[in-house]
N, C-alpha and C positions, 0 to 999 in steps of 0.2 A: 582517529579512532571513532566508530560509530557506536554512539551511546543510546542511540535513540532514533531507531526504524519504522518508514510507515509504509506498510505496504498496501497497494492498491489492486484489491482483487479483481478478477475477471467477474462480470456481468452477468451471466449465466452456471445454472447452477452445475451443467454437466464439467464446463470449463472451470469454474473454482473449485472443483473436484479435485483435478490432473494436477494443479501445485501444490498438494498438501506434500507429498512425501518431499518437493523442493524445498517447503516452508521449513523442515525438521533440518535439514541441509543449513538452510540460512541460517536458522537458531543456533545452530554446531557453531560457524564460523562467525557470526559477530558474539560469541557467547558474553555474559554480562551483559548486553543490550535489552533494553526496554524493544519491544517487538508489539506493533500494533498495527490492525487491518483497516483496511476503510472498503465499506463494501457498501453496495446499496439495500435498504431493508430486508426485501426478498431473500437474500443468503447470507445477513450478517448472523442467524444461529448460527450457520453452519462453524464460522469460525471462531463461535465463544466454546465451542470442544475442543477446539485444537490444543494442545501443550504448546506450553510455551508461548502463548501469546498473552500479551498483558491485556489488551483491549481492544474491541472492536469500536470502530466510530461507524455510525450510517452515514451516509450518503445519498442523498435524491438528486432529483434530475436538477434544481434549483440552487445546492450546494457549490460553493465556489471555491477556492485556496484561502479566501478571505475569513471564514471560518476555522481552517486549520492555523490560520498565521499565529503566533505566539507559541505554537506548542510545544517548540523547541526540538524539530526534529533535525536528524544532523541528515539523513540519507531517504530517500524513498526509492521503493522498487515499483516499478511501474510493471505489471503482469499485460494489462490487456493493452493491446496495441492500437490507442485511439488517439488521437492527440489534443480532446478535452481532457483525458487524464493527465497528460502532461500538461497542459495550460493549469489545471489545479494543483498540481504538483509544484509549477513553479510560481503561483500567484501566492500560494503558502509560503513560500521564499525557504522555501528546503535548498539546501546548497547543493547539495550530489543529489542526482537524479537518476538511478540507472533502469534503461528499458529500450526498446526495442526501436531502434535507427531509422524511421522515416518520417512522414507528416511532416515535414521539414524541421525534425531534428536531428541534433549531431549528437 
């Protein structure tokens, strides 16, 4: 059961647009989840509007996993298909990672 979600926005602000109506999607199905963005400054407003999200964390180009480590997330969704986000994603030691199968991930 996921108690506790971090999702990793797209980079750009026309792209963290396009997954807001997913975002409402997600909320439905882990409902009771703590639901939290990690975006980089530039479009972290954008997501302190959204319903349903408990919080936004920034992100700069310098932020590592080693800053999110402790936070006690059980899952991240990884949006943009880079594979620093999933390096951050896993150096935070999130257990479940789900996102988009390349960069030499499985």
């Amino acid at each position: 059961m996921t108690r506790r979600l971090l999702v990793f926005a797209p980079n750009w602000l026309g792209d963290a647009v396009m997954p807001l109506p997913a975002l409402a999607d997600v909320g439905q199905h882990v409902a009771g989840a703590d639901i939290d963005i990690a975006a980089r400054p530039s479009i972290a407003p954008l997501f302190s509007m959204v319903p349903g999200i408990n919080r936004v964390v920034t992100l700069d180009k310098a932020a590592g996993g080693d800053r999110l480590r402790g936070a006690g997330y059980d899952a991240a969704l990884l949006l943009p298909n880079s594979f620093n986000v999933a390096r951050i994603a896993w150096r935070a030691g999130i257990p479940e990672r789900w996102g988009y199968r390349s960069d030499f991930r499985t």
